[in-house]
VMD Tcl script that builds the backbone (N, CA, C; Angstrom):
set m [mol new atoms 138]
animate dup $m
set s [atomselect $m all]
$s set {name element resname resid chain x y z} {
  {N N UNK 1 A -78.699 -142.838 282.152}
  {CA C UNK 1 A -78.041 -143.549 281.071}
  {C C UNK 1 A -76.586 -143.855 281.433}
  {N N UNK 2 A -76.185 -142.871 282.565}
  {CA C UNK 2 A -74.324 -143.293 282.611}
  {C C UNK 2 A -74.537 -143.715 283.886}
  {N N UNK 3 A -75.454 -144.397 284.490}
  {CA C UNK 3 A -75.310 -145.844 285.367}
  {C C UNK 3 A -75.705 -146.729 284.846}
  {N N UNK 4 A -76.735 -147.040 284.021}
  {CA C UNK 4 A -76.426 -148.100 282.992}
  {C C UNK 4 A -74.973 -148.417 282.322}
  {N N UNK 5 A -74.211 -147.144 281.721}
  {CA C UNK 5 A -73.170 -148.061 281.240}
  {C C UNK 5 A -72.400 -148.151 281.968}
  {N N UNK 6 A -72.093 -147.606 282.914}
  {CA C UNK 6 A -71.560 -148.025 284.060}
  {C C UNK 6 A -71.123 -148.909 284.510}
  {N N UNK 7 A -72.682 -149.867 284.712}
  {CA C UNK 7 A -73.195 -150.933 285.309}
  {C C UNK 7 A -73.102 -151.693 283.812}
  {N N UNK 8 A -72.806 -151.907 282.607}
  {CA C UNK 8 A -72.458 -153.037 281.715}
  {C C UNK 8 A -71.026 -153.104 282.087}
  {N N UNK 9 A -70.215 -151.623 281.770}
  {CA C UNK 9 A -68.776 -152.056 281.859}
  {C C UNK 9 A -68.557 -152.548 283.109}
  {N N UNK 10 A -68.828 -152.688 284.539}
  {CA C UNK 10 A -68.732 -153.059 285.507}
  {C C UNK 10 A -68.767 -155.242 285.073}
  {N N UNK 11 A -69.903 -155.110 284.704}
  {CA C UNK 11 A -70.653 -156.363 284.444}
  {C C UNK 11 A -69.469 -157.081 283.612}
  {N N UNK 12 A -69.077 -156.316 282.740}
  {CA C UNK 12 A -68.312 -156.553 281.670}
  {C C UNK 12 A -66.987 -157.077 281.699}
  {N N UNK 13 A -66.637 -156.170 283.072}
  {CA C UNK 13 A -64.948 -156.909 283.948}
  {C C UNK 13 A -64.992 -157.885 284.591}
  {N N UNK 14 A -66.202 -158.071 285.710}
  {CA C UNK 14 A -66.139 -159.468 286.030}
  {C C UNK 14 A -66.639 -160.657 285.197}
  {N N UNK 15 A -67.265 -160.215 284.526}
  {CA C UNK 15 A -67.035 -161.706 283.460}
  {C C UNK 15 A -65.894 -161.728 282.664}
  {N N UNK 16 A -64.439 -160.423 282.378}
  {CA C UNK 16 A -63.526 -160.896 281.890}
  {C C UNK 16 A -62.739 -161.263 282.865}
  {N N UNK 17 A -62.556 -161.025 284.498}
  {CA C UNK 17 A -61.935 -161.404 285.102}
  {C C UNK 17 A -62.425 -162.934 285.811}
  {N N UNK 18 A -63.414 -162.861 286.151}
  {CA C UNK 18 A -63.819 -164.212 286.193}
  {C C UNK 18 A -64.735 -165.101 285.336}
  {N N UNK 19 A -64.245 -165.394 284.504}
  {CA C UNK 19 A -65.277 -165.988 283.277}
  {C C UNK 19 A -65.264 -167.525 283.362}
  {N N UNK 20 A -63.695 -167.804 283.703}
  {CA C UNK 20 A -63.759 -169.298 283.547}
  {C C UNK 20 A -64.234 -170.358 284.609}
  {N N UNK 21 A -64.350 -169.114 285.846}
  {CA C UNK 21 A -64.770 -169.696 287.196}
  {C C UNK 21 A -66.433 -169.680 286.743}
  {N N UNK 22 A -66.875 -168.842 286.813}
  {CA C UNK 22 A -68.430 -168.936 285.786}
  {C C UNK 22 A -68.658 -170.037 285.073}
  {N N UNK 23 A -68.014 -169.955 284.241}
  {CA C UNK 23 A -68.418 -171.136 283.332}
  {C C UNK 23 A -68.243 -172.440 283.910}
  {N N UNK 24 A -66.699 -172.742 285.074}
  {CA C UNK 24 A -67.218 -174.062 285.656}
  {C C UNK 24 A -68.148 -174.391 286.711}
  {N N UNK 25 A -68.571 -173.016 287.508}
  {CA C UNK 25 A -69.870 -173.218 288.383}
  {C C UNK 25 A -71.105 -173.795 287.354}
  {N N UNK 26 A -71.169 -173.614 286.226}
  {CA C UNK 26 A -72.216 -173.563 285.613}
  {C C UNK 26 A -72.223 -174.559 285.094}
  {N N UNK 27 A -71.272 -175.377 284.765}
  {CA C UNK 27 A -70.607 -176.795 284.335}
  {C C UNK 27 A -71.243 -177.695 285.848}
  {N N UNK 28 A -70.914 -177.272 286.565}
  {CA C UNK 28 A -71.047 -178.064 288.267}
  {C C UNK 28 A -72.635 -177.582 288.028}
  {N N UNK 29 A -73.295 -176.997 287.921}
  {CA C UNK 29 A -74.617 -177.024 287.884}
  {C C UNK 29 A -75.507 -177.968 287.050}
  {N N UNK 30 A -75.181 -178.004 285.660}
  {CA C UNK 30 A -75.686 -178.558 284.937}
  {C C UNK 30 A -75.328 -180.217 284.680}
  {N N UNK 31 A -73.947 -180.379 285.383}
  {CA C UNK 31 A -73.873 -181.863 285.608}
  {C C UNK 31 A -74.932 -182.198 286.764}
  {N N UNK 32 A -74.888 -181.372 287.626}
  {CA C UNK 32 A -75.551 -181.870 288.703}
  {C C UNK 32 A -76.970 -182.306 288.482}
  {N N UNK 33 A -77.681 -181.382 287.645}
  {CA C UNK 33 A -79.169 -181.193 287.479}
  {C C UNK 33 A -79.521 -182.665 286.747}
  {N N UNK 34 A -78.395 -182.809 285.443}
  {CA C UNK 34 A -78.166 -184.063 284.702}
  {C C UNK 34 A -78.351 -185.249 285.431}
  {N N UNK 35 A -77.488 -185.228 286.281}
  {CA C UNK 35 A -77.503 -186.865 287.403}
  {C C UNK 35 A -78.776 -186.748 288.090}
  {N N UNK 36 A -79.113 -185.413 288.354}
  {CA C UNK 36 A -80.712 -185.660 289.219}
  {C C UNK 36 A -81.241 -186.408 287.902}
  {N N UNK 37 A -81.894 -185.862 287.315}
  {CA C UNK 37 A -82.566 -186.048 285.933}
  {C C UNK 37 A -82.452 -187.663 285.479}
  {N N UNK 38 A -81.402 -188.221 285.704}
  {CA C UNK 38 A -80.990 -189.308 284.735}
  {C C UNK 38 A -80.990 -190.579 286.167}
  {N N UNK 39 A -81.312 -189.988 287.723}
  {CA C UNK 39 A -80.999 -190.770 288.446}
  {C C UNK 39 A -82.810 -190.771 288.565}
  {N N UNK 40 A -83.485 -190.032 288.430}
  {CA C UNK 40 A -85.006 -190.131 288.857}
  {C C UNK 40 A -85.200 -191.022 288.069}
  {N N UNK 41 A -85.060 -191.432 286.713}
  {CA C UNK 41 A -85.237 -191.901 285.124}
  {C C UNK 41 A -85.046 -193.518 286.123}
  {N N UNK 42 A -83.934 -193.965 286.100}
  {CA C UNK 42 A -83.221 -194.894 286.824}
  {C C UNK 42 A -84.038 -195.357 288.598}
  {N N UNK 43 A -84.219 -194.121 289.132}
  {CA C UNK 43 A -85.081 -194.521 290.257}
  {C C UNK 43 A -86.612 -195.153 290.488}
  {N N UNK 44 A -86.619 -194.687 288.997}
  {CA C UNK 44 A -89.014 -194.849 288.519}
  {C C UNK 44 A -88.796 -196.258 287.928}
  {N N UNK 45 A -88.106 -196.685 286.877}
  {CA C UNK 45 A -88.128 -197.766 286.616}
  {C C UNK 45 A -88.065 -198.811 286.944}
  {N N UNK 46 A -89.163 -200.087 286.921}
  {CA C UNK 46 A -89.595 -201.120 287.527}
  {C C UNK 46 A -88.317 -201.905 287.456}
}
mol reanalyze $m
mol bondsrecalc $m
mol representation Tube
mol addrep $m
């Protein structure tokens, strides 16, 4: 049980120390997936 919490508060600092870098990898992910998505849409059409 005290490596579990351990392992949250651990978890817990790097998402307060790096949170905003997180969130824009995840921003860069989901644009990316978007343009796939919206370029296949655009690529199929006659």
């Amino acid at each position: 049980m005290q490596a579990m919490t351990q392992g949250y508060r651990s978890l817990s600092l790097i998402i307060d120390v790096h949170g905003d870098k997180l969130l824009y990898a995840a921003t860069v992910a989901a644009a990316l997936a978007l343009g796939a998505g919206v370029g296949t849409v655009f690529a199929t059409a006659p």
